[in-house]
Backbone bond lengths (Angstrom), bond angles and torsions (degrees), N, CA, C in turn:
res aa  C-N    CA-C-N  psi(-1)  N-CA   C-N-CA  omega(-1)  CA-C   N-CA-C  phi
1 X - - - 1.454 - - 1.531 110.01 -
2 X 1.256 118.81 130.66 1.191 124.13 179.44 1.473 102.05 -84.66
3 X 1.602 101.12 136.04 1.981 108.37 177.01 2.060 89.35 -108.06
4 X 1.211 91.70 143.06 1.461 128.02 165.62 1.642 129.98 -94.62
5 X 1.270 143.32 144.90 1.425 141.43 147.51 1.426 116.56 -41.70
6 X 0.871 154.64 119.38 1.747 119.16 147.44 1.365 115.96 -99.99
7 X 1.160 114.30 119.28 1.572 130.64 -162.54 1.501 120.90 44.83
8 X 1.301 108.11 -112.58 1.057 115.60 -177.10 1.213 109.24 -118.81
9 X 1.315 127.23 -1.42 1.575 135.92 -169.86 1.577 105.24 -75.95
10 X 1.025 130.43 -0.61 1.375 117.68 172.07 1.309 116.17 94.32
11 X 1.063 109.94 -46.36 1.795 127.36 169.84 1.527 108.53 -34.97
12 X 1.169 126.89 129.51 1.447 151.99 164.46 1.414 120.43 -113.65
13 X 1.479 107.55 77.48 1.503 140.11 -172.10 1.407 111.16 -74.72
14 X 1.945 125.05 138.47 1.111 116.02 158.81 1.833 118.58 -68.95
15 X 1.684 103.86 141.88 0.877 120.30 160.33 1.889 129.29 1.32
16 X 1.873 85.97 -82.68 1.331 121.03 141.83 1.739 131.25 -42.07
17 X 1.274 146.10 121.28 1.117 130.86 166.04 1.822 121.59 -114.27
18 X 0.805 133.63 149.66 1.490 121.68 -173.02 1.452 112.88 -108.29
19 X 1.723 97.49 109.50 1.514 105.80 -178.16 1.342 113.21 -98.45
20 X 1.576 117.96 123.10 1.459 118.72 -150.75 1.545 121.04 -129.42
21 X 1.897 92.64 27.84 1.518 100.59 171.67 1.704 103.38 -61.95
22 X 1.197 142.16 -65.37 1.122 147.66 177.06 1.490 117.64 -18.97
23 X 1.301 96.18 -29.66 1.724 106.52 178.87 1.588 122.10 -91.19
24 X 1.153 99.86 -6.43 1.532 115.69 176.96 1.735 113.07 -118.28
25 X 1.205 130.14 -37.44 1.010 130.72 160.51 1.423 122.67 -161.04
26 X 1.632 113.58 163.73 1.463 141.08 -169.90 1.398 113.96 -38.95
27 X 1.590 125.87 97.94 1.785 117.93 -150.04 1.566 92.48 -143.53
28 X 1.145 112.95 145.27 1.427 136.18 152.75 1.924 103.11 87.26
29 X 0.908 85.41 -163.70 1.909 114.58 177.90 1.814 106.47 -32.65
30 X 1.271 125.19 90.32 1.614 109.46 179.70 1.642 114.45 -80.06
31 X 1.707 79.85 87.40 1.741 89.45 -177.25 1.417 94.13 -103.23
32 X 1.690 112.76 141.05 1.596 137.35 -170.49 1.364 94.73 -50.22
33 X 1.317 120.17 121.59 1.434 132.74 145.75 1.536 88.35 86.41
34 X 1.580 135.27 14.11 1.505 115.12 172.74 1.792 90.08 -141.09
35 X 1.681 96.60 53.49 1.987 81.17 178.95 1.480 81.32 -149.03
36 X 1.859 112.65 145.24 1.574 104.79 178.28 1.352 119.13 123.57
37 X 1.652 138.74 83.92 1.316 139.04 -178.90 1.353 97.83 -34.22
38 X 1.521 105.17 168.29 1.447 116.82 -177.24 1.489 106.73 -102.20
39 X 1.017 125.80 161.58 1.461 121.99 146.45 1.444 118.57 -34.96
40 X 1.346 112.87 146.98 1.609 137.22 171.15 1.414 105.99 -52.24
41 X 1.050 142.61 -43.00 1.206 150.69 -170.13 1.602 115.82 -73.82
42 X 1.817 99.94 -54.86 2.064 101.61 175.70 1.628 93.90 -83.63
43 X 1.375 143.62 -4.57 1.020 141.77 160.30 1.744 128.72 -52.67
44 X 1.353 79.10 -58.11 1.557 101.62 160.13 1.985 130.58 -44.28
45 X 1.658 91.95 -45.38 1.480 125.12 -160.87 1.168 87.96 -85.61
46 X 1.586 136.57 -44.94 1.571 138.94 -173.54 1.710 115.26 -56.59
47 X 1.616 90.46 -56.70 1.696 96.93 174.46 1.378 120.47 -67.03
48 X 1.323 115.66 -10.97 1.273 104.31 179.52 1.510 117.30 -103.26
49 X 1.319 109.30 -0.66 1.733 114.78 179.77 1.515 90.46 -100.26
50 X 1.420 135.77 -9.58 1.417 139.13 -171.00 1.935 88.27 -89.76
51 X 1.464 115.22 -47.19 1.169 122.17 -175.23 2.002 109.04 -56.67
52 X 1.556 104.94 -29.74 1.715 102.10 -165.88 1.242 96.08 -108.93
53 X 1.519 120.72 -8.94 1.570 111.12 153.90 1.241 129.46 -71.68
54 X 1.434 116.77 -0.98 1.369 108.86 175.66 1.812 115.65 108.44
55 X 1.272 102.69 -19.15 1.755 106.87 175.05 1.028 96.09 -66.08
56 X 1.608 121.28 137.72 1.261 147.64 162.39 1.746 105.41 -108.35
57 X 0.781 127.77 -28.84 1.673 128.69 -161.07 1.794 101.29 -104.87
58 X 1.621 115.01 118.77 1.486 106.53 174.30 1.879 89.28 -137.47
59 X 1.325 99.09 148.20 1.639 115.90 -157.38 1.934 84.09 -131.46
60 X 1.383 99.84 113.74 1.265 109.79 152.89 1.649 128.90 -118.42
61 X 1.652 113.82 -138.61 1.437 114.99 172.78 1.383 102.24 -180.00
62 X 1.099 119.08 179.66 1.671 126.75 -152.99 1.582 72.73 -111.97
63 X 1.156 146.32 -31.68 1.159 139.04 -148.15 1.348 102.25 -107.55
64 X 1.270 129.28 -25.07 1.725 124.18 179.16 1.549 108.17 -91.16
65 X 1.441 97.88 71.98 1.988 100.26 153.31 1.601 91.10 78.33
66 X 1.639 90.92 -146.76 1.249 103.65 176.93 1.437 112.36 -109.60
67 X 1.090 117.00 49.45 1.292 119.16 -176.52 1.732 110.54 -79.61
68 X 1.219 120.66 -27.90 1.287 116.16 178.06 1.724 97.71 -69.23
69 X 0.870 114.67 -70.07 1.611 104.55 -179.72 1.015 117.66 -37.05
70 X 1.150 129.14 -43.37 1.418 124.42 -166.78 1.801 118.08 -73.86
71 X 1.890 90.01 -25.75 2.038 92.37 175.45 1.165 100.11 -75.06
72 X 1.445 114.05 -31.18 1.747 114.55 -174.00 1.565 117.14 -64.10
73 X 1.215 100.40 -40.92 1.638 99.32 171.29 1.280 117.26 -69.97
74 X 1.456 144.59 -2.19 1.261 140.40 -155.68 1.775 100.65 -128.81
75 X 1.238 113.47 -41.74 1.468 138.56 -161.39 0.907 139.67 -148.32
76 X 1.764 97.07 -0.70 1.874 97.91 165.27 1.582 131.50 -76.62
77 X 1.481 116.30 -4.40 1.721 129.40 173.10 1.675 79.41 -80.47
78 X 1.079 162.32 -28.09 1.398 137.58 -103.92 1.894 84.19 -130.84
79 X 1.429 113.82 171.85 1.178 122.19 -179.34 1.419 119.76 -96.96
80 X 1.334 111.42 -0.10 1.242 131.15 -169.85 2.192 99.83 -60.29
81 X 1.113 116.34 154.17 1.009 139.71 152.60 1.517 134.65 -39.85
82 X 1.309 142.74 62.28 1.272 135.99 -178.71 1.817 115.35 -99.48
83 X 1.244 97.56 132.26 1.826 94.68 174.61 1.342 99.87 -146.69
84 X 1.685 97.57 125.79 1.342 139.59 -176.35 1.603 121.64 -81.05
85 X 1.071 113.95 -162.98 1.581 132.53 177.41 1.520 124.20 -146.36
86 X 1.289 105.92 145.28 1.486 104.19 158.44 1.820 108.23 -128.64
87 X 1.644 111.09 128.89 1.510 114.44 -156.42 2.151 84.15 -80.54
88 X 1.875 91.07 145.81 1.382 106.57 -179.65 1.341 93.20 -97.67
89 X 1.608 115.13 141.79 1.541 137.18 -168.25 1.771 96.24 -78.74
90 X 1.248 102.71 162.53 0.887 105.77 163.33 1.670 146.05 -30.27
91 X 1.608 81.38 -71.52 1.599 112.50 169.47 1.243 123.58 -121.31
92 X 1.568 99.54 55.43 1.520 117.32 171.06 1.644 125.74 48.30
93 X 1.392 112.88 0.04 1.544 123.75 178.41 1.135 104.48 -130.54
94 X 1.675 89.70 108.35 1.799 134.44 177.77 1.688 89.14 -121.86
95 X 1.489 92.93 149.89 1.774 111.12 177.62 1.809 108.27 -92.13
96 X 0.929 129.14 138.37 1.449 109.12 166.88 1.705 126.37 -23.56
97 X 1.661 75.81 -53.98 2.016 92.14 -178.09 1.565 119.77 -42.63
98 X 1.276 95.59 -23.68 1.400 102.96 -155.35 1.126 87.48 -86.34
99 X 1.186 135.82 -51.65 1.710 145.91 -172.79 1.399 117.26 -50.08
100 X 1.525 108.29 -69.43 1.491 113.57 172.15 1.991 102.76 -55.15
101 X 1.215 121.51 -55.69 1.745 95.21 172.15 1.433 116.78 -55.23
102 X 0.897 150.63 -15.59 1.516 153.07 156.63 1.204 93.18 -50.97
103 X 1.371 132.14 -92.23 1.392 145.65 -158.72 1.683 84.90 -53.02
104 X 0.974 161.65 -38.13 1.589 162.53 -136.52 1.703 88.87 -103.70
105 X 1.105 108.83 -63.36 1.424 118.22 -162.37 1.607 95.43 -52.04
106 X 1.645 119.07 -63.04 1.196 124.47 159.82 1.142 121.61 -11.64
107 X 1.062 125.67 -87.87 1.809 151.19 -166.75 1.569 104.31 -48.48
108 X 1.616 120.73 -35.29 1.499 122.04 -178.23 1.495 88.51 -91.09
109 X 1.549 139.33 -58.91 1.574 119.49 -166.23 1.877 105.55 -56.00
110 X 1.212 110.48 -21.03 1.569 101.89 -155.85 2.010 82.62 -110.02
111 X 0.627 113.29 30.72 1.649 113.13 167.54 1.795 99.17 33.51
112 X 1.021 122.54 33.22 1.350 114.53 157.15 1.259 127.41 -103.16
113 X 1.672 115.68 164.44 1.537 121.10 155.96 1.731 126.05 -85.85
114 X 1.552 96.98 -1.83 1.656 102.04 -179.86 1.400 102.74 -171.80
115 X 1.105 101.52 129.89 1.555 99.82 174.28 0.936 141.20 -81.93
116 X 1.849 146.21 129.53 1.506 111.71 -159.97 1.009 146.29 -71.99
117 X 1.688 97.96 -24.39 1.743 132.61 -172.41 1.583 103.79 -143.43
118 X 1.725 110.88 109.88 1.772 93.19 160.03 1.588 95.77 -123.77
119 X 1.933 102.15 124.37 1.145 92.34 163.03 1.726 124.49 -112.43
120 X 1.295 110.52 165.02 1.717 105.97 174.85 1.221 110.85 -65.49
121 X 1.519 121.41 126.99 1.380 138.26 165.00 1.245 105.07 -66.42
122 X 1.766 94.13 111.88 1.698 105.09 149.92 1.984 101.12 71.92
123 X 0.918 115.46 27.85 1.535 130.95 157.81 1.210 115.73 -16.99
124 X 1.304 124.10 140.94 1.682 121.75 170.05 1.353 105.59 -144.05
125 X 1.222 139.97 -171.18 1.591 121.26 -158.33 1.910 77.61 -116.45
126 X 1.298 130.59 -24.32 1.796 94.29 153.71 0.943 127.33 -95.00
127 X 1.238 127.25 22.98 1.796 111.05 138.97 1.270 113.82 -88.24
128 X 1.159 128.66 4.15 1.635 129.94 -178.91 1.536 96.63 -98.50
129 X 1.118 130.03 -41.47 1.650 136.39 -163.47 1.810 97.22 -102.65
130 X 1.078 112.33 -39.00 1.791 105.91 -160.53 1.360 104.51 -127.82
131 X 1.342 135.03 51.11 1.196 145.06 165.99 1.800 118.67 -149.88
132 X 0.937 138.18 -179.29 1.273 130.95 -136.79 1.924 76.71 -143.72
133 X 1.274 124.32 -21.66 1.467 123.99 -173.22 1.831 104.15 -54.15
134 X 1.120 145.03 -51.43 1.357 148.17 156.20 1.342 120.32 5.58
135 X 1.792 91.65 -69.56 1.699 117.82 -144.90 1.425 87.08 -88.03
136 X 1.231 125.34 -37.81 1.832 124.39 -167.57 1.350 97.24 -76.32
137 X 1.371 122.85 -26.34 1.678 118.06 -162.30 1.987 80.80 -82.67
138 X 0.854 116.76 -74.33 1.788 106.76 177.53 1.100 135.82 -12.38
139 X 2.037 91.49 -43.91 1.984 85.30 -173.13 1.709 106.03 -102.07
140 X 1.481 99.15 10.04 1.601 96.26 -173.20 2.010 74.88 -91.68
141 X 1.396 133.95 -68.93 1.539 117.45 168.22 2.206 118.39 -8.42
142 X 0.818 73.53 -56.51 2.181 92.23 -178.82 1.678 102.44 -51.87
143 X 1.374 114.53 -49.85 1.658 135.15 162.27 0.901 113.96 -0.63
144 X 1.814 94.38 -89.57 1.183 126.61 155.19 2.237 74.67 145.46
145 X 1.495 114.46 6.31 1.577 100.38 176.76 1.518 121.34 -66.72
146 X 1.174 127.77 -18.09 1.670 136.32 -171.61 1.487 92.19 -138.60
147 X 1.383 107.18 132.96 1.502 127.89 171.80 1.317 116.78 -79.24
148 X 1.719 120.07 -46.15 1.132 131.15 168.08 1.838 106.10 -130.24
149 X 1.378 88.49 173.02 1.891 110.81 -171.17 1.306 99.29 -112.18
150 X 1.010 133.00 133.37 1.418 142.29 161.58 1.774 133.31 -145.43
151 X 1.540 121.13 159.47 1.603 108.24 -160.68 1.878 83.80 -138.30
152 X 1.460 99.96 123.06 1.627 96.68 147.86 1.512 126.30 -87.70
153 X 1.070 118.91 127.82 1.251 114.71 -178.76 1.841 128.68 -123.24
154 X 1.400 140.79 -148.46 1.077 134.61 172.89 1.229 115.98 -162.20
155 X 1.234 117.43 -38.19 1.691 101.07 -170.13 1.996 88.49 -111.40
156 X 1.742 114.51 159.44 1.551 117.76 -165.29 1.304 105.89 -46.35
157 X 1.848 106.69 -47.28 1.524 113.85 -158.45 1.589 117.19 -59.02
158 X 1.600 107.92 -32.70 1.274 123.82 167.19 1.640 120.84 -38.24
159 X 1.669 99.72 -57.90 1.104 131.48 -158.70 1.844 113.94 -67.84
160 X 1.837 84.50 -43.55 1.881 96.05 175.85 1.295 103.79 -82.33
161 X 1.599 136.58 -5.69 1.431 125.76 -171.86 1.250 99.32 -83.99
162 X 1.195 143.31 -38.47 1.298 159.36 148.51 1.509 106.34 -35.43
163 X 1.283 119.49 -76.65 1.749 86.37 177.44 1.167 150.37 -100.84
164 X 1.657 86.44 13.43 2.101 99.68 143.84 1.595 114.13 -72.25
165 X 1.537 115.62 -28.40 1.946 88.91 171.78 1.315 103.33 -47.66
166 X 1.637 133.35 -76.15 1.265 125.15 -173.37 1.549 102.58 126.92
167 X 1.676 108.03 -13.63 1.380 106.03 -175.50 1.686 115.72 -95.50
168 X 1.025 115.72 17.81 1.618 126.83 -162.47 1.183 110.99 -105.34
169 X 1.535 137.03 153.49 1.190 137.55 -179.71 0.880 124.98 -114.56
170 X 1.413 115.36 -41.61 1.877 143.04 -174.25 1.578 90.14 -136.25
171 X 1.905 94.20 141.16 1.448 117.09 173.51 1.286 101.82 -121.96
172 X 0.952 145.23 126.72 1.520 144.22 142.24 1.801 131.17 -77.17
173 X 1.321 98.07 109.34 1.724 101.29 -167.13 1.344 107.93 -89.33
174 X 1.515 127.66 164.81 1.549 123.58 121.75 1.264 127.55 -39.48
175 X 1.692 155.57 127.21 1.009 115.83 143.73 1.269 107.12 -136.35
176 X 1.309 140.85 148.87 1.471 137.44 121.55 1.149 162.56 -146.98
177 X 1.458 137.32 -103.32 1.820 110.78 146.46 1.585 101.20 -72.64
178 X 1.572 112.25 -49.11 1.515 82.13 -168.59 1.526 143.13 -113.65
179 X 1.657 90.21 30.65 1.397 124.35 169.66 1.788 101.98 -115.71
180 X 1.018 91.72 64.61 1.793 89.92 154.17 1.521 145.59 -95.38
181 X 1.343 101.26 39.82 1.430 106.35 -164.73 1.781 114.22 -84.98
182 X 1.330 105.09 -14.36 1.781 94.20 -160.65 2.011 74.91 -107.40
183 X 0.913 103.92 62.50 1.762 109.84 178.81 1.555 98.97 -95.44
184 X 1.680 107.08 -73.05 1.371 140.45 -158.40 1.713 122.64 -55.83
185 X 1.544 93.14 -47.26 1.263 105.76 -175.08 1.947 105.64 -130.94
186 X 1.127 116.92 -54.37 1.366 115.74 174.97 1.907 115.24 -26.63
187 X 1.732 98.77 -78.32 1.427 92.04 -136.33 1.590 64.33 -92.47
188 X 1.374 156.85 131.38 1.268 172.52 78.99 1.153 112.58 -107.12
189 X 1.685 113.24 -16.92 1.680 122.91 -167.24 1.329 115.30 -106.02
190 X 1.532 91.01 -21.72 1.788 92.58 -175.01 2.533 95.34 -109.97
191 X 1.169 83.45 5.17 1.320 96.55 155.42 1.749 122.75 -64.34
192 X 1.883 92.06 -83.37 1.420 116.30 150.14 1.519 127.48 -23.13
193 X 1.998 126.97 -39.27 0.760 107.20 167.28 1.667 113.72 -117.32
194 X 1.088 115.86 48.61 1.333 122.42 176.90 1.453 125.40 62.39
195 X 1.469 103.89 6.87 1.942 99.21 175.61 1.328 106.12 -82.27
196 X 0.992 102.78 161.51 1.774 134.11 -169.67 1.297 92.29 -73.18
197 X 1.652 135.47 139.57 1.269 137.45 140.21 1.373 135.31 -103.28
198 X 1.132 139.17 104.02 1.498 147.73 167.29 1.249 130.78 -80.99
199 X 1.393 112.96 90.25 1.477 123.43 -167.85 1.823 95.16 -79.38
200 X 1.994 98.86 144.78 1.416 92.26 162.82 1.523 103.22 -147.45
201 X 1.112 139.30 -159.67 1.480 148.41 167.25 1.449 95.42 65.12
202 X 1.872 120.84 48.99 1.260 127.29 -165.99 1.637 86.82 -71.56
203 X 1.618 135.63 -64.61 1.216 140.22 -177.05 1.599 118.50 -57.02
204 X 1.866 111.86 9.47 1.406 113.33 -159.39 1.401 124.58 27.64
205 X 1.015 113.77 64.71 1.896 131.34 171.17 1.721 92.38 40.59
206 X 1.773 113.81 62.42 1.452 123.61 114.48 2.105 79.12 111.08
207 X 1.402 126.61 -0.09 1.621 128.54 -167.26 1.466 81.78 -80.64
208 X 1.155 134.00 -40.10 1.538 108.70 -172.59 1.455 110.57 -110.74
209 X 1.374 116.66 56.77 1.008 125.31 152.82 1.531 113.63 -134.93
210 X 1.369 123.87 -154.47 1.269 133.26 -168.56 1.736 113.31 -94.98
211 X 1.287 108.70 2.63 1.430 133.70 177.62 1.642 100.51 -82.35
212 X 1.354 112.04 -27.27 1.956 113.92 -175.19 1.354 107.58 -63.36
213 X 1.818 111.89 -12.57 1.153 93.55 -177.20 1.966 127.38 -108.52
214 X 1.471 74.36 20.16 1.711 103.06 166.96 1.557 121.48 -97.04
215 X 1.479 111.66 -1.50 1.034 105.12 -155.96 1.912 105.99 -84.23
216 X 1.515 119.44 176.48 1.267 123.76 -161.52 1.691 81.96 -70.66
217 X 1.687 99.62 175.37 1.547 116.14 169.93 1.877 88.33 -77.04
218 X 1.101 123.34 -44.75 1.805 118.48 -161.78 1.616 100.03 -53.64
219 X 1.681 114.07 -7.64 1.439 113.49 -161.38 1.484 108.25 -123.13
220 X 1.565 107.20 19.73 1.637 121.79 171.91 1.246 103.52 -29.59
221 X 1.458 119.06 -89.76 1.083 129.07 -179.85 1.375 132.21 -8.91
222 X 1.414 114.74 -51.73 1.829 129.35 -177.63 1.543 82.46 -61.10
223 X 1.720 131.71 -59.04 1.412 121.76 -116.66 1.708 65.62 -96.39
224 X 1.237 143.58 -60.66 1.467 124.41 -154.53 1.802 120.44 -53.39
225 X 1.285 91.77 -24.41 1.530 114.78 -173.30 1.718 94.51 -75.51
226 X 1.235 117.54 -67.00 1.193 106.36 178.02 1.768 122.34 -56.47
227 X 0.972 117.93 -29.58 1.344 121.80 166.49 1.513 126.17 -80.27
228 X 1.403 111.40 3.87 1.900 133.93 161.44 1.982 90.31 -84.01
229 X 0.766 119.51 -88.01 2.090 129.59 166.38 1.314 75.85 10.80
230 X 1.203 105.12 -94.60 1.668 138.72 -140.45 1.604 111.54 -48.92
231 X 1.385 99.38 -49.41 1.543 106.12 173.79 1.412 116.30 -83.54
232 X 1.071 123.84 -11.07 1.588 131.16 -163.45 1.092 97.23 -107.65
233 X 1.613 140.78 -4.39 1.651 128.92 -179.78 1.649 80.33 -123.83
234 X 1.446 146.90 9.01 1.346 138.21 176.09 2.171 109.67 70.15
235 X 1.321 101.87 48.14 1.559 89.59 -171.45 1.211 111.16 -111.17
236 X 1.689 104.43 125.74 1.222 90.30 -176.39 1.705 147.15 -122.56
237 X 1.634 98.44 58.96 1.440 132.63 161.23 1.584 102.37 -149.93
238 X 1.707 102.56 172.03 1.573 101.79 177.73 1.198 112.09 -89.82
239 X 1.552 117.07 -8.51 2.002 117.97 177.27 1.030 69.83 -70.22
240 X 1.570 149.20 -90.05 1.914 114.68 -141.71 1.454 105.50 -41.83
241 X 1.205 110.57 -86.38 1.515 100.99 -177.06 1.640 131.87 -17.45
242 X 1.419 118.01 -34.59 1.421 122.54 175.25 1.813 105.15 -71.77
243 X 1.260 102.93 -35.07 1.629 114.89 174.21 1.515 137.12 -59.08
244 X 1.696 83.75 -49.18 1.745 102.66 171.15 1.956 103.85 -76.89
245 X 1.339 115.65 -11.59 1.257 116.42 170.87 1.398 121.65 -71.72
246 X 1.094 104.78 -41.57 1.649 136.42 -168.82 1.730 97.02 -72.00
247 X 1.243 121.17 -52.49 0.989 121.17 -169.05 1.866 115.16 -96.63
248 X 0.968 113.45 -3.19 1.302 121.54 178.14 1.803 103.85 -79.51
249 X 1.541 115.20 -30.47 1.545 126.31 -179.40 1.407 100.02 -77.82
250 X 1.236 127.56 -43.60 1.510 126.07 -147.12 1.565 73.48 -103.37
251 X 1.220 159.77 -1.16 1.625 136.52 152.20 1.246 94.50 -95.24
252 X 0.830 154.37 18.11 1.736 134.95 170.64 1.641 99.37 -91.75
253 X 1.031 122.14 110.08 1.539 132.85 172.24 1.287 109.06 -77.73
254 X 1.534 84.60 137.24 2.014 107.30 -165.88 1.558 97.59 116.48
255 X 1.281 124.82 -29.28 1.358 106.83 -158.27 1.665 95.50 -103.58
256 X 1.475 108.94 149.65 1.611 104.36 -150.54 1.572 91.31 -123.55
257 X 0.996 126.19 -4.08 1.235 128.47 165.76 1.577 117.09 -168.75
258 X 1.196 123.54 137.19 1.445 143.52 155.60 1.158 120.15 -56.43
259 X 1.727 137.76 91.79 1.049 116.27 -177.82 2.201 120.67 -92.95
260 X 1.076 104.28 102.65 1.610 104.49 -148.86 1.938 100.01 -89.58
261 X 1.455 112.80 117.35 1.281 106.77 178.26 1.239 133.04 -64.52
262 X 1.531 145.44 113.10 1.554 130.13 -172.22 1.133 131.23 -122.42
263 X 0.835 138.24 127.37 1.084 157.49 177.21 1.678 137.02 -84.62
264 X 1.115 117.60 -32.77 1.316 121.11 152.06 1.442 120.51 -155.57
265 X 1.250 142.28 151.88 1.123 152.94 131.48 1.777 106.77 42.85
266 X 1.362 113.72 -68.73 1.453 110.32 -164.25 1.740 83.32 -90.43
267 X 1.042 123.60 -65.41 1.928 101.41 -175.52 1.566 116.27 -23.42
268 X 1.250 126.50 -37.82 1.734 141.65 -141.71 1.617 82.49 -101.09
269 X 1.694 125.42 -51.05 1.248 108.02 -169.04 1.765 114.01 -83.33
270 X 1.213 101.28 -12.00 1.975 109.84 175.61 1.221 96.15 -87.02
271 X 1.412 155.29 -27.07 1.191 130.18 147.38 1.016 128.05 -44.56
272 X 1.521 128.44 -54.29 1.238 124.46 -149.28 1.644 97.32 -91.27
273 X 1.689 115.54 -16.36 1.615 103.73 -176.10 1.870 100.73 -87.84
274 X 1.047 114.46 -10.44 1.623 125.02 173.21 1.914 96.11 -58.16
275 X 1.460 94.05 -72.61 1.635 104.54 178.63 1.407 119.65 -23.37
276 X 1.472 100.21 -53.51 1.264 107.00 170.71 1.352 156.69 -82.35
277 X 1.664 85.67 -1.37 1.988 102.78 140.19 1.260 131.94 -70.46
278 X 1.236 89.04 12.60 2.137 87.49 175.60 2.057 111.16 57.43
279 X 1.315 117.26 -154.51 1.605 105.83 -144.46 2.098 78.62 -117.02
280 X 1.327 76.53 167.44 1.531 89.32 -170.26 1.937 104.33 -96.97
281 X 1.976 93.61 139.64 1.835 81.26 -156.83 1.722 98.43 -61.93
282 X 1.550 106.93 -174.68 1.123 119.67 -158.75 1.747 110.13 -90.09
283 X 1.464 100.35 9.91 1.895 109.32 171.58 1.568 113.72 -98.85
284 X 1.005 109.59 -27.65 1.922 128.67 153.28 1.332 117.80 -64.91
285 X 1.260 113.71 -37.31 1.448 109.18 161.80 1.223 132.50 -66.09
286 X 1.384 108.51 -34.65 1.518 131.56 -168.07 1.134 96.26 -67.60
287 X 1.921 112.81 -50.39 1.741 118.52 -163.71 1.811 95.28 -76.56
288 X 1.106 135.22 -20.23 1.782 119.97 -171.34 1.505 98.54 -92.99
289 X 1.584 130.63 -14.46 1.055 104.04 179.69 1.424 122.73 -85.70
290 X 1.298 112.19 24.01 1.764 120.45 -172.91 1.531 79.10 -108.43
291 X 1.025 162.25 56.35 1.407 155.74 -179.68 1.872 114.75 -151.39
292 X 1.679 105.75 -3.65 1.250 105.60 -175.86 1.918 103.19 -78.41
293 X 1.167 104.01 159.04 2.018 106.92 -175.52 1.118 94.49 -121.43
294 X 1.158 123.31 149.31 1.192 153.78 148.76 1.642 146.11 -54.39
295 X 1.117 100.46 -21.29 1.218 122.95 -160.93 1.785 106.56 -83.44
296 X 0.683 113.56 119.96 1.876 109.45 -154.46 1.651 86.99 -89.11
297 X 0.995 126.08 -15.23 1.850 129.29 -151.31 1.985 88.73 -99.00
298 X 1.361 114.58 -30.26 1.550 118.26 177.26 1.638 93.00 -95.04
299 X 0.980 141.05 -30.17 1.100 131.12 -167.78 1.634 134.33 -76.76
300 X 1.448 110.12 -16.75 1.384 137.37 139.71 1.379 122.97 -77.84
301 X 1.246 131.81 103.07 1.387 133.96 -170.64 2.342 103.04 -78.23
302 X 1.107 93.92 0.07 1.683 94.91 170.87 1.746 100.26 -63.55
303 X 1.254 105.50 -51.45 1.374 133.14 171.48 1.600 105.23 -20.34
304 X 1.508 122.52 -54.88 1.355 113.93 -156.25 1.302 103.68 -106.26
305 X 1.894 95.84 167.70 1.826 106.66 -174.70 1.575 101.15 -100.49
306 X 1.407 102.42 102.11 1.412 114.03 -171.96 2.207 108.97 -84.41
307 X 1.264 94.77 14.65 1.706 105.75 160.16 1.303 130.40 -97.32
């Protein structure tokens, strides 16, 4: 497993990161026999073969199930890497109180005394400019309760409002072949200023995998698009395609970790043997970056009818 920087935080992150909404609750594409957390038990068994593979970095949320409990029970005594969330309100007015019990609630599911990473769920540049969520995430940092500050976000503008505050450490993007937008200007900037980047939705919630072909008719589009990829690099199954996905994120420089969602046993081990093809040369790159869309309405997966 290749270890990474992330930013400036000191942290020496796997390659790989372990995204573990799936492990807490019912997520993505309901493709037959590949939709459905696991039991507590192969849950258990997942994080810990993720643990002897070498992942150090696991990314949860107060909002995915019980997934914080469940890293906490496995790896929260442990030195390993966990980064959390705090969910953004509606209408941007949260009380402090409310925040630090979030971060509280946190700290008892994840069996810690400090957390390493909390970032804001689902960020927009007014909760970065017109909310009070920022300044509390700082002084709970001052504490000594959060080590670093961090924002997941989605669309660029989101992404640059965040690292013009200046107070952030770790960003978490969308990225992949056919969401390439925080390419150009994003992660070169938060390069430039030393924050950490965490790419995730490398498989775009399951379209570039073999799940596209579950998807609704309202969701043509994702599955034809993914099946342009597929035929246009000559591949011939969709595990390549889930592969050449996988690896198209983890060669894009700037991005300091892959955060890859799993779900069972063989997902967790096709990541990590992907990882271990190293980065894709730079004429494969050239050919996937003609593959990013445009379409901002496909580009949010809230967007689609995942029935």
């Amino acid at each position: 497993m290749e270890y990474r920087e992330l930013g400036k935080t000191g942290l020496r992150i796997s390659a790989v990161g372990f995204g573990s909404v799936e492990l807490g609750m019912d997520y993505g594409i309901k493709a037959k026999s590949q939709y459905g957390k696991p039991d507590k038990a192969t849950a258990v068994k997942i994080i810990n073969k993720a643990v002897d593979y070498g992942i150090n970095l696991f990314d949860t949320a107060p909002s995915y199930g019980d997934s914080e409990s469940l890293l906490g029970s496995v790896i929260g005594s442990s030195s390993h890497y966990i980064a959390t969330k705090v969910n953004l309100p509606v209408d941007n007015q949260v009380s402090s109180v409310a925040i630090r019990a979030s971060i509280e609630s946190s700290l008892r599911n994840l069996n810690r005394n400090c957390l390493d990473i909390v970032q804001i769920h689902n960020a927009t540049a007014s909760t970065i400019s017109q909310s009070d969520i920022p300044e509390v995430l700082v002084k709970l940092r001052e504490k000594g309760l959060i080590r670093f500050i961090g924002a997941s976000v989605y669309e660029p503008e989101n992404a640059l409002a965040v690292l013009d505050a200046g107070c952030f450490d770790v960003l978490q993007i969308a990225y992949n072949i056919m969401d390439q937008r925080m390419l150009q200007n994003v992660i070169p900037l938060a390069q430039e200023q030393g924050v950490g980047v965490l790419g995730r939705s490398a498989y775009f919630k399951g379209v570039l995998t073999a799940k596209a072909q579950h998807l609704s008719e309202e969701c043509a589009f994702l599955r034809d698009s993914a099946i342009k990829v597929k035929s246009a690099m000559n591949l011939s199954n969709w595990d390549d395609l889930a592969e050449l996905a996988l690896r198209f994120c983890l060669s894009t420089q700037g991005i300091d970790s892959v955060l890859v969602g799993i779900r069972t046993m063989e997902e967790l081990d096709f990541a990590v043997k992907t990882e271990e093809k190293g980065n894709l040369v730079s004429d494969i790159l050239g050919q996937l970056s003609g593959f990013g869309i445009d379409d901002q309405h496909w580009l949010n997966p809230a967007n689609w009818s995942m029935s």
